[in-house]
C-alpha positions as CSV (number, residue, x, y, z in Angstrom):
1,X,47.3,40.7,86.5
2,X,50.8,42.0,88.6
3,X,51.5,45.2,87.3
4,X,54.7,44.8,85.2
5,X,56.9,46.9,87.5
6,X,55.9,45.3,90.6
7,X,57.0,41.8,89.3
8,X,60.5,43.3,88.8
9,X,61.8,44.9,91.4
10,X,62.3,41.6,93.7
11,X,64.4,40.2,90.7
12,X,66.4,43.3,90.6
13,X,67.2,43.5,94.2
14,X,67.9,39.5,94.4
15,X,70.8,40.1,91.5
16,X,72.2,42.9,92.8
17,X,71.9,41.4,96.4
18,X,73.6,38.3,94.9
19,X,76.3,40.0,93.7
20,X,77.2,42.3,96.5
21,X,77.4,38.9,98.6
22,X,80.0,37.4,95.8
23,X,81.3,40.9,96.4
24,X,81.9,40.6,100.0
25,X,84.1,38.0,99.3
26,X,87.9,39.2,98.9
27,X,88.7,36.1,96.7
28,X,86.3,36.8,94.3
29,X,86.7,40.3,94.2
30,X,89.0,40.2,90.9
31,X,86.9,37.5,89.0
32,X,83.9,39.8,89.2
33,X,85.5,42.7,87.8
34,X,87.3,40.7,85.1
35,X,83.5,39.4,84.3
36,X,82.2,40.7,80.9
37,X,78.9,41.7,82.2
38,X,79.4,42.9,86.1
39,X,80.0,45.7,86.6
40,X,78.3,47.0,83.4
41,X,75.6,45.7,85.2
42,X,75.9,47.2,88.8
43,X,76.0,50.7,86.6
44,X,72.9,50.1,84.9
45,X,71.7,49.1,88.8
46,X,73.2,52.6,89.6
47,X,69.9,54.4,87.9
48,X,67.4,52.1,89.4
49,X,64.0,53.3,90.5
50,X,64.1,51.6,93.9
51,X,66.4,53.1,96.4
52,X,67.7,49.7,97.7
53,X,68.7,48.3,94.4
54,X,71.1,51.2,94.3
55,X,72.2,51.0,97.8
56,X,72.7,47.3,97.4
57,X,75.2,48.1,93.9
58,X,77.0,50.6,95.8
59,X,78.2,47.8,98.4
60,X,79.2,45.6,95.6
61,X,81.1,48.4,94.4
62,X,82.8,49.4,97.6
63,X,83.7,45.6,98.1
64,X,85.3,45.4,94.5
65,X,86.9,48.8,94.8
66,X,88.4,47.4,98.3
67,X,91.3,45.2,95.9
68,X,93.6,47.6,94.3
69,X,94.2,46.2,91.3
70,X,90.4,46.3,90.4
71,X,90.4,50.3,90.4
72,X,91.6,51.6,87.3
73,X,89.5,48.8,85.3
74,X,86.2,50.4,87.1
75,X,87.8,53.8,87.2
76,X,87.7,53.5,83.0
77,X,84.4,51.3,82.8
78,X,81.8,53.1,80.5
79,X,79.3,54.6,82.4
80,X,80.9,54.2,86.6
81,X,82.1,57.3,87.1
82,X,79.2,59.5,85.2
83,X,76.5,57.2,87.4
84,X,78.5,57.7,90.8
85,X,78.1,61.4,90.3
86,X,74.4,61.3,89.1
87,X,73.7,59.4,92.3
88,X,75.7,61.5,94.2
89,X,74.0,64.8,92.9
90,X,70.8,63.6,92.5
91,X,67.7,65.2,95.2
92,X,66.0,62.3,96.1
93,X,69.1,59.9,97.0
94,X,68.8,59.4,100.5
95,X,71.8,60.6,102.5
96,X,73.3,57.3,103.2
97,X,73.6,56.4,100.2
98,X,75.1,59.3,99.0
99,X,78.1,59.0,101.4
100,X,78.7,56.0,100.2
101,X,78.3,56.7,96.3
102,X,81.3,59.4,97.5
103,X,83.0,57.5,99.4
104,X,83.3,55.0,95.9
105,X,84.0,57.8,93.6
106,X,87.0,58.9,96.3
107,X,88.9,55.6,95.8
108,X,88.3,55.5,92.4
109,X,89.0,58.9,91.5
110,X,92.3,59.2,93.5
111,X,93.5,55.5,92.3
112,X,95.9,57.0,90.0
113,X,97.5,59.9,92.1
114,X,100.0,60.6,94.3
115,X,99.2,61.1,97.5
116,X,98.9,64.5,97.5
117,X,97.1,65.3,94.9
118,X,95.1,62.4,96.3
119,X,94.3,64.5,100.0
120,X,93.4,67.6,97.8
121,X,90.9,65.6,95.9
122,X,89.4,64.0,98.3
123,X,89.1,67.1,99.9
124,X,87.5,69.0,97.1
125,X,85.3,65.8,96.5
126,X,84.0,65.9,100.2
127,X,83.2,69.9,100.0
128,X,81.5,69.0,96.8
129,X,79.5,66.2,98.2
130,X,78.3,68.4,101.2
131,X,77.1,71.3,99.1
132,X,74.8,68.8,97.4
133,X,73.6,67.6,100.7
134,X,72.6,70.9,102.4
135,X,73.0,72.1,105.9
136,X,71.3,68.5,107.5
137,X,74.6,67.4,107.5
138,X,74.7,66.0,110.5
139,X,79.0,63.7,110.6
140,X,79.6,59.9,110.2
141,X,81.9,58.5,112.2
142,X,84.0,55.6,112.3
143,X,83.7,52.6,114.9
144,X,86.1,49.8,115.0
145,X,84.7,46.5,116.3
146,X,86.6,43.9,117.9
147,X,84.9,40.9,117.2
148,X,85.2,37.2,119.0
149,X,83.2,34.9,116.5
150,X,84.3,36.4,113.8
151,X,86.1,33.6,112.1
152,X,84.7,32.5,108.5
153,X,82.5,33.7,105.8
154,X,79.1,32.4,107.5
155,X,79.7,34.9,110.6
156,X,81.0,37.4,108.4
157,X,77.8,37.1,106.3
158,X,75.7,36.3,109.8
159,X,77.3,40.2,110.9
160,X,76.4,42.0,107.6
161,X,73.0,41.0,107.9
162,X,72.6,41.7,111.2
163,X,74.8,45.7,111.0
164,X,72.2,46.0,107.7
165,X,69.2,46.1,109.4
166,X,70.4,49.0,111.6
167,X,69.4,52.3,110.6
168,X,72.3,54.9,110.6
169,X,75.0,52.1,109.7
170,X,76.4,53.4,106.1
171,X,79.0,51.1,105.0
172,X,81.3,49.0,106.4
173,X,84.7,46.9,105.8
174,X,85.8,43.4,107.4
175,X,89.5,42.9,108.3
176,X,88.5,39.0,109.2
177,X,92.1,38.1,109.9
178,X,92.1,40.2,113.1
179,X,88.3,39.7,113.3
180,X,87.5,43.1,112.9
181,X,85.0,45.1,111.5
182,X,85.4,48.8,110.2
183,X,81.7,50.5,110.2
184,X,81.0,53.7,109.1
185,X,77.9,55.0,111.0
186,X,75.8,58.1,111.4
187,X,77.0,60.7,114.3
188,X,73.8,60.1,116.1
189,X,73.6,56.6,116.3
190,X,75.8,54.8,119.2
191,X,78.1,52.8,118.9
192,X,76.3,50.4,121.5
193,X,73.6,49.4,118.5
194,X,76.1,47.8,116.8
195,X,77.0,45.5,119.8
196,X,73.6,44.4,120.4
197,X,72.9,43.4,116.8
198,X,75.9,41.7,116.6
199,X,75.5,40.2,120.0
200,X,71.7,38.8,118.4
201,X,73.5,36.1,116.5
202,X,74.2,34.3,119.6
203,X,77.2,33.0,117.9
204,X,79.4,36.5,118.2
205,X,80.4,39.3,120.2
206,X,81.6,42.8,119.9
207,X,83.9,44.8,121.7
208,X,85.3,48.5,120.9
209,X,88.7,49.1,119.1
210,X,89.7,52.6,120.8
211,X,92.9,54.5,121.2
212,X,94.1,55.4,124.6
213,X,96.2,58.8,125.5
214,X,99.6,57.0,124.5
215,X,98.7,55.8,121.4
216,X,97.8,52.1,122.2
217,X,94.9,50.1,121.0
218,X,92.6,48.7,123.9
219,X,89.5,46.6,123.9
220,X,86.3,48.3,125.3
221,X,83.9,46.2,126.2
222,X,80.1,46.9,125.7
223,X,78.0,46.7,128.4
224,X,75.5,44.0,128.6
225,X,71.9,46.1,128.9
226,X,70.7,45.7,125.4
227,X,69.9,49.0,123.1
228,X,66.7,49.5,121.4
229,X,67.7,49.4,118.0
230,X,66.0,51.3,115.3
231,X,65.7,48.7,112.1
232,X,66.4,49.9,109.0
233,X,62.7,49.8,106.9
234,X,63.9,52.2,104.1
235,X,67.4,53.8,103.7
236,X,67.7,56.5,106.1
237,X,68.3,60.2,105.1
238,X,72.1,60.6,104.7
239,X,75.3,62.8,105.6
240,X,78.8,63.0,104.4
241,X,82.1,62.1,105.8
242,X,83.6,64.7,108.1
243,X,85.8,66.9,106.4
244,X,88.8,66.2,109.1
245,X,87.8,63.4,110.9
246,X,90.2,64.0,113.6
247,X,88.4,67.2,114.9
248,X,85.6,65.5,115.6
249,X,87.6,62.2,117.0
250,X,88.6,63.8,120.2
251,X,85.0,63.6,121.8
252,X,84.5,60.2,122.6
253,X,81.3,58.6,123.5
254,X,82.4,57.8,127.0
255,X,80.9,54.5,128.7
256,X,80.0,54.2,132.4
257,X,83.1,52.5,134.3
258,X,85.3,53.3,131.4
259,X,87.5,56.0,130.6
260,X,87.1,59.4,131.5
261,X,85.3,61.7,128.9
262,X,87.9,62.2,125.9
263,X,90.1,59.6,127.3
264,X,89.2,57.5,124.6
265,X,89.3,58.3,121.2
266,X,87.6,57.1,118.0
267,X,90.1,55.4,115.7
């Protein structure tokens, strides 16, 4: 006979899964927060035993969190902002999903503020955050994809699948009418990955958003060798958002035929 446990943690995973997909959907995105039993139910998914189940809840939650008028409702639901910090704090989270439990808390916690008060927060938040994670910390950085294909909700969800799979990627936001994507990844994975994943739906293709000297946005494209890509079999140990991005943004990953190193900056 299946041993209890066993026989519920597919369910689990399907229903959260379910709802981070609805999630993913801006038009939606009110409905589900409106919903009586939602997002009391993505917190109870929050304390899950299975890593992915909580990984899976904190997508949903970034998606929702995404629509402004949603915040203060999950801000003040029983339970959301006690669970974000349990996850946050707790040892065996892996770092991935850490960052992205803190990067939750952030827009919640500073929905309500000023601007100001909202920098020193998030500040305070993010020194918080990486005294919990130790000195592992290795940065996440921010890559802005440019992509052709990207033009309804079956690509979008066709993209997410295929960005899931890669181990490194933490979280990430789509701006479909400029078919972009906004994806927060580890330092040490390159920005290449992405590409070829994305390229692996045959039906889409992905180009670099960077900033030249004088300010302007220009297309880089990727080159065509294909990267190994590691796949994503468990979460993957995790890291926190540089403190000041920009430091860090300077350093571009520069591509052969492109720019010259630091010509091109990270967004």
């Amino acid at each position: 006979k299946m041993n209890s446990t066993m026989s519920e943690e597919p369910d689990a995973l399907s229903v959260v899964n379910q709802l981070r997909d609805l999630a993913a959907d801006p038009l939606n995105r009110r409905a589900i927060v409106q919903d009586q039993g939602c997002l009391p139910g993505l917190i109870l998914f929050l304390d899950h035993p299975n890593p992915p189940v909580v990984h899976s809840a904190l997508l949903a939650l970034r998606y929702l969190a995404e629509c402004r008028a949603n915040r203060e409702k999950m801000k003040s639901e029983l339970g959301m902002m006690l669970s974000l910090q349990n996850v946050i704090q707790k040892t065996t989270t892996p770092g991935e999903t850490k960052l992205l439990a803190s990067e939750v808390y952030d827009i919640l916690q500073s929905s309500n503020m000023s601007d100001m008060d909202n920098v020193n927060e998030m500040n305070y938040r993010r020194r918080k955050a990486q005294f919990f994670l130790g000195s592992t910390n290795k940065r996440a950085k921010t890559v802005v994809l440019h992509i052709d294909g990207l033009d309804d909700s079956s690509r979008r969800n066709l993209c997410e699948e295929a960005l899931l799979k890669i181990k490194g990627v933490i979280s990430f936001t789509f701006q479909m009418a400029v078919q972009r994507c906004v994806v927060r990844i580890r330092s040490d994975l390159k920005a290449e990955a992405l590409a070829t994943a994305i390229a692996s739906t045959k039906v889409m293709k992905a180009q670099q958003v960077v900033k030249s000297e004088s300010g302007e946005e220009v297309l880089v494209p990727f080159q065509d060798t294909p990267v190994e890509v590691e796949q994503n079999t468990d979460l993957p140990e995790y890291l926190p958002e540089d403190e000041s991005p920009s430091k860090e943004q300077d350093k571009a990953v520069s591509r052969v035929g492109s720019h010259p190193e630091g010509a091109a900056s990270w967004l």
